[in-house]
SEKE-121203 format. One record per residue (C-alpha): x, y, z; residue in three letters; residue number from 1. Coordinates in steps of 0.1 Angstrom, whole numbers, plus 5000, padded with zeros to 4 digits. Each point is the difference from the previous one (the first is absolute). Layout:
// residues N
     xx     yy     zz   kevex   padren
      X      Y      Z     ALA      NUM
...
END
This chain:
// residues 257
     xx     yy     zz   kevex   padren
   4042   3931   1252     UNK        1
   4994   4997   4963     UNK        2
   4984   5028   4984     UNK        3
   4999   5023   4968     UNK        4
   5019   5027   5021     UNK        5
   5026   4977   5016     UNK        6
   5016   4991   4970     UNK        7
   5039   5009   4983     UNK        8
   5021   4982   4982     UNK        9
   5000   4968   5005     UNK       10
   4991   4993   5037     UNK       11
   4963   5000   5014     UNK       12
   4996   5013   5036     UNK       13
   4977   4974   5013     UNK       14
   5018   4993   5029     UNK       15
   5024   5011   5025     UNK       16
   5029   4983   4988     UNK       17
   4995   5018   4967     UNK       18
   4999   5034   5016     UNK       19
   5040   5004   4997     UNK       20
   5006   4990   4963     UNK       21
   4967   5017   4988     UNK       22
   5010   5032   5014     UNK       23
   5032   4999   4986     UNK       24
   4986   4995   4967     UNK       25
   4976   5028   5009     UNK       26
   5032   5025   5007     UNK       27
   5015   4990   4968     UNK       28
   4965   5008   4979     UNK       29
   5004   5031   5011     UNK       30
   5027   5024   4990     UNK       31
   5019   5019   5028     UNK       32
   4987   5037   4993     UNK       33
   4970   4990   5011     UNK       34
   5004   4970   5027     UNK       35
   5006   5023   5027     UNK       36
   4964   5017   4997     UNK       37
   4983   4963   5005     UNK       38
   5030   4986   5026     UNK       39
   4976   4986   5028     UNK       40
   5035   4999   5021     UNK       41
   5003   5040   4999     UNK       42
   4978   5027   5016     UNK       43
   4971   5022   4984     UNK       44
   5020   5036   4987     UNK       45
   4963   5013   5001     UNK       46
   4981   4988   5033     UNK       47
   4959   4995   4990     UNK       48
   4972   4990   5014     UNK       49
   5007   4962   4997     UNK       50
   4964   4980   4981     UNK       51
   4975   4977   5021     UNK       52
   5015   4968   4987     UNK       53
   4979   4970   4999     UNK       54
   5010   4969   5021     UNK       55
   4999   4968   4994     UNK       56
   4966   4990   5026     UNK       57
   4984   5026   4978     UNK       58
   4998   4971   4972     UNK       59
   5005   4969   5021     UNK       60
   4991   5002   5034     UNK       61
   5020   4973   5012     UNK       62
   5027   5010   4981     UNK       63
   5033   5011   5021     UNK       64
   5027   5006   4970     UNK       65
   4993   5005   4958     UNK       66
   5012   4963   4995     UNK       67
   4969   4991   5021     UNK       68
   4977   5012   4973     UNK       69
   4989   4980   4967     UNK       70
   5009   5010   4967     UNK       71
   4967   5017   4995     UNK       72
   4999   5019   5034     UNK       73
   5036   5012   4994     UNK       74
   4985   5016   4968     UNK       75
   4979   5014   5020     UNK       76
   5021   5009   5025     UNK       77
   5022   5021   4974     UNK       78
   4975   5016   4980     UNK       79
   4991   5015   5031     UNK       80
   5034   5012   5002     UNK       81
   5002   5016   4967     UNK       82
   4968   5019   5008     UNK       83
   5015   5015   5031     UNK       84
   5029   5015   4979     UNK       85
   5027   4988   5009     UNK       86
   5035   5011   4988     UNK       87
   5022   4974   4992     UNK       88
   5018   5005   5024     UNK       89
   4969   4996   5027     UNK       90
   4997   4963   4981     UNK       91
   5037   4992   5008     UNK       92
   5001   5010   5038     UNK       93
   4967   4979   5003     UNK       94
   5015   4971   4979     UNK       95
   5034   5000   5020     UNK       96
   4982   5001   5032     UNK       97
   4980   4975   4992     UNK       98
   5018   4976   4977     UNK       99
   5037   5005   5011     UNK      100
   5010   4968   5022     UNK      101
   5021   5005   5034     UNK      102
   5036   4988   4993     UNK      103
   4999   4970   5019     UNK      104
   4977   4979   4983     UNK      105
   5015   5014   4967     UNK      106
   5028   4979   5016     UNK      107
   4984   4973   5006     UNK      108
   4985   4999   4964     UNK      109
   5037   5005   4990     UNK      110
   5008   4974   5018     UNK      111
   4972   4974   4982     UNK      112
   5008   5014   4966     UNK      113
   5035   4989   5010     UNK      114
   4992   4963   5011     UNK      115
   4980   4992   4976     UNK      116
   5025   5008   4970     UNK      117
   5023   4975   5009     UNK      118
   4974   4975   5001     UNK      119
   4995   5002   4960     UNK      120
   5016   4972   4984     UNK      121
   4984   5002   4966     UNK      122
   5010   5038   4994     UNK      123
   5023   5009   4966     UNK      124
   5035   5010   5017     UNK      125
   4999   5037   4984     UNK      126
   4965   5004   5011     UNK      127
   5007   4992   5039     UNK      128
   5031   5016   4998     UNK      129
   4978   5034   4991     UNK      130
   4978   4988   5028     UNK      131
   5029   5000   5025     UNK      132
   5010   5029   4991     UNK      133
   4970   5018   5009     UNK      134
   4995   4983   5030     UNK      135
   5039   5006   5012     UNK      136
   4990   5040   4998     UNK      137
   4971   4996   5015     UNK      138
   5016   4981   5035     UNK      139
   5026   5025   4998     UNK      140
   4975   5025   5004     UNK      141
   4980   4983   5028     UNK      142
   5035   4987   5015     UNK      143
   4996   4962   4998     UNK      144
   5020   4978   5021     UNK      145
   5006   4979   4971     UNK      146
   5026   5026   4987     UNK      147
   5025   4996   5032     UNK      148
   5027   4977   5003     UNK      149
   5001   4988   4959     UNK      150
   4967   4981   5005     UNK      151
   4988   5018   4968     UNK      152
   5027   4985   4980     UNK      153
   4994   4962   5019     UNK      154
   4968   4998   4993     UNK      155
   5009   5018   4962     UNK      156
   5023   4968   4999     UNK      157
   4978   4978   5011     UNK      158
   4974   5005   4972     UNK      159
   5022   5001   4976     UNK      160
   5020   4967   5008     UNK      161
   4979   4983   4976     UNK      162
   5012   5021   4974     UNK      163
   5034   5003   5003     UNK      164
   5017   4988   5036     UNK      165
   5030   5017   4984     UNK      166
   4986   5033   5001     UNK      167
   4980   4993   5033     UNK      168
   5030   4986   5017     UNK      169
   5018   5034   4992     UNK      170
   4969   5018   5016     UNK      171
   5008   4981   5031     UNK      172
   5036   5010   5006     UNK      173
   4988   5037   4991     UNK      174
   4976   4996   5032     UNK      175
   5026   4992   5016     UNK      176
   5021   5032   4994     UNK      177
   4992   5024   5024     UNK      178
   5005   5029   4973     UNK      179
   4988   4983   4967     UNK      180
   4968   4993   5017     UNK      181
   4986   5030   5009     UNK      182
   4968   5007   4984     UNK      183
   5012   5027   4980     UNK      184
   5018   4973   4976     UNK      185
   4965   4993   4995     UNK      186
   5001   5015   4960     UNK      187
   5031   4981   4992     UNK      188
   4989   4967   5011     UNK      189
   4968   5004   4977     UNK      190
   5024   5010   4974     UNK      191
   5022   4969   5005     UNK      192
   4973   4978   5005     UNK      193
   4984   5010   4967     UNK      194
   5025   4996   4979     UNK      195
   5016   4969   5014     UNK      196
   4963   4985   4988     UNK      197
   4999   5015   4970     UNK      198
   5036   4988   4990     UNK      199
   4984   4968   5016     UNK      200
   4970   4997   4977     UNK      201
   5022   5008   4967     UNK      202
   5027   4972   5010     UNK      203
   4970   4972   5000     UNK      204
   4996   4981   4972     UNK      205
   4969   4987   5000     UNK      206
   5002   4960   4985     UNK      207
   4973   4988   4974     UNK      208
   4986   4967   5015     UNK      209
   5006   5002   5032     UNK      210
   5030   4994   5028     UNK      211
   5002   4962   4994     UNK      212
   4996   5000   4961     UNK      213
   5028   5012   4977     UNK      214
   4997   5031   4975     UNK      215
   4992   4990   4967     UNK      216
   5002   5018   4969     UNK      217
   4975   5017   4976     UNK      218
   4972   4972   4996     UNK      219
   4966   4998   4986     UNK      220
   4974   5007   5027     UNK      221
   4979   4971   4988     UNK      222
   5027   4977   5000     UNK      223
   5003   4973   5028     UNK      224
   5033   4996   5014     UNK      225
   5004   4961   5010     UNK      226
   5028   4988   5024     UNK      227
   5026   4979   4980     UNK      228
   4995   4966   5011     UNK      229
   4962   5003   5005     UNK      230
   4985   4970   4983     UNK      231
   4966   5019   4991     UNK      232
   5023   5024   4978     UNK      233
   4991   5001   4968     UNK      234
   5020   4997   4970     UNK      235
   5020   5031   4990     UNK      236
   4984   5022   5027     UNK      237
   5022   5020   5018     UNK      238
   5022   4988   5030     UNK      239
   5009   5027   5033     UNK      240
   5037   5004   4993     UNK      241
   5027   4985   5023     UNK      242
   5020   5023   5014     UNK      243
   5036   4999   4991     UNK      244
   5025   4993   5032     UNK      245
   5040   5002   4988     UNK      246
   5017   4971   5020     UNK      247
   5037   4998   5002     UNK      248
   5009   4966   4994     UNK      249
   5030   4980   5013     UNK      250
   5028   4981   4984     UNK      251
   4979   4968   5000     UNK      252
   4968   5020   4988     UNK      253
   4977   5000   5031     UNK      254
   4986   5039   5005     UNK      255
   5015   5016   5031     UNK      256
   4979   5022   5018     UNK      257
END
C-alpha cells in the first residue's frame, strides 16, 4: 500500500506484513502529547457526525481491499480521501482496518521469515546474527514452536558449526539444560556468539600465497619466484625458500624424528 501518505521512517506500508513495524515507526514520529488525539485504538472524546468515506469499488469496481488497486487508482483513491477531510486519525482507523493482518498469518509469515534465514549460507556472520536477532523477537511475539525444548539454540548450533563446532557444540549442551535454554537467555547467547566470532576473526591470520605455499618475505611484485630445482630457472632469479625443520640427530648422525 505504498503511497505519499503511508510513509515514516524507514518502512513503507505497502503490505500487510508491514502494517506492524510501520506503525511503530509512525508512534515514534510522533511525540506523546499529541499521540493520544490521533490513537485509532482509543475512542472519539467529541462524538461527530462521522464523513461519507469513499470505498474502494468507488475507484475500482472489482476491487475488494486497497492492495487490489494500481498505483494510479490508489492515488486516486486517496486524493478522494483528503477531499473528504479526514482527520488523521479518520486515515489511521481506515488504514488499520484495512491493512492490519489477523495474527495468524503474521505467524505464518513469522514462521517463513524464520525458515528461510537459516538457509543463507553466503551471509557475513555479524549481519545474520542482527538478522536472527530480529527474527528471535519476532517468534517470541507470534509464539513459535521453534523456541520450545532448546530447538532455537540446535538449530543456532547447527548453522554455526561451520564456524566454530566449539562454540556450536557448547550451544548444544545449553539445549540440553532445561534452565539455560529458555528463550529468555536469548540476549546472552547473541552476546556470546558475537564475540566468540569476533575474537575468532582477530585470531586468523590470513597467509600470503595460499594454504599449500609458504609465507615469504617482502618481495618485488614483478619478480618471479621459481622453485629451486626447476631447470627453466634462470640464472640469479629468485628461489621459494625451503623451510627450515630442526632435526635431532642421533649418536651415529641419522635425524630422529
Amino acid at each position: 500500500m505504498e503511497s505519499r501518505n503511508e510513509k515514516f521512517g524507514k518502512s513503507t506500508l505497502s503490505k500487510s506484513e508491514d502494517w506492524e513495524q510501520w506503525y511503530e515507526e509512525l508512534q515514534g514520529a510522533i511525540s506523546g502529547e499529541f499521540w493520544p488525539m490521533v490513537d485509532p485504538d482509543q475512542p472519539e472524546s467529541v462524538p461527530r457526525e462521522p464523513p461519507r468515506l469513499p470505498e474502494v469499488n468507488d475507484v475500482n469496481r472489482t476491487a475488494q481491499i486497497y492492495a487490489d488497486l494500481t498505483a494510479p487508482q490508489q492515488r486516486v483513491f486517496d486524493n478522494s480521501y483528503r477531499r473528504a477531510n479526514l482527520s488523521v486519525k479518520d486515515w489511521l482507523i481506515y488504514l488499520r482496518d484495512s491493512t492490519k493482518p489477523p495474527e495468524g498469518h503474521m505467524r505464518l509469515v513469522v514462521k517463513r521469515r524464520y525458515d528461510d534465514l537459516f538457509k543463507q549460507t553466503r551471509t557475513q556472520p555479524s549481519v545474520w546474527l542482527d538478522q536472527w536477532e530480529v527474527i528471535i523477537n519476532q517468534a517470541i511475539k507470534y509464539n513459535l514452536s521453534e523456541l520450545e525444548d532448546g530447538l532455537w539454540l540446535h538449530q543456532l548450533a547447527t548453522w554455526l558449526t561451520p564456524l566454530s563446532r566449539e562454540l556450536a557444540l557448547h550451544l548444544s549442551y545449553q539445549a540440553e539444560d532445561e534452565d539455560s535454554r529458555k528463550i529468555g537467555e536469548f540476549p546472552n547467547v547473541a552476546r556470546r556468539v558475537r564475540n566468540h566470532l569476533n575474537n575468532t576473526t582477530k585470531e586468523t591470520k590470513i597467509v600470503r600465497g595460499g594454504p599449500f605455499r609458504p609465507a615469504l618475505g617482502p618481495t618485488n611484485k614483478n619478480t618471479k619466484i621459481w622453485p629451486t630445482r626447476s631447470p627453466d630457472r634462470p640464472s640469479g632469479s629468485e628461489p621459494v625458500p625451503r623451510p627450515s625443520i630442526n632435526h635431532r640427530r642421533g649418536p651415529n648422525g641419522v635425524a630422529r624424528a
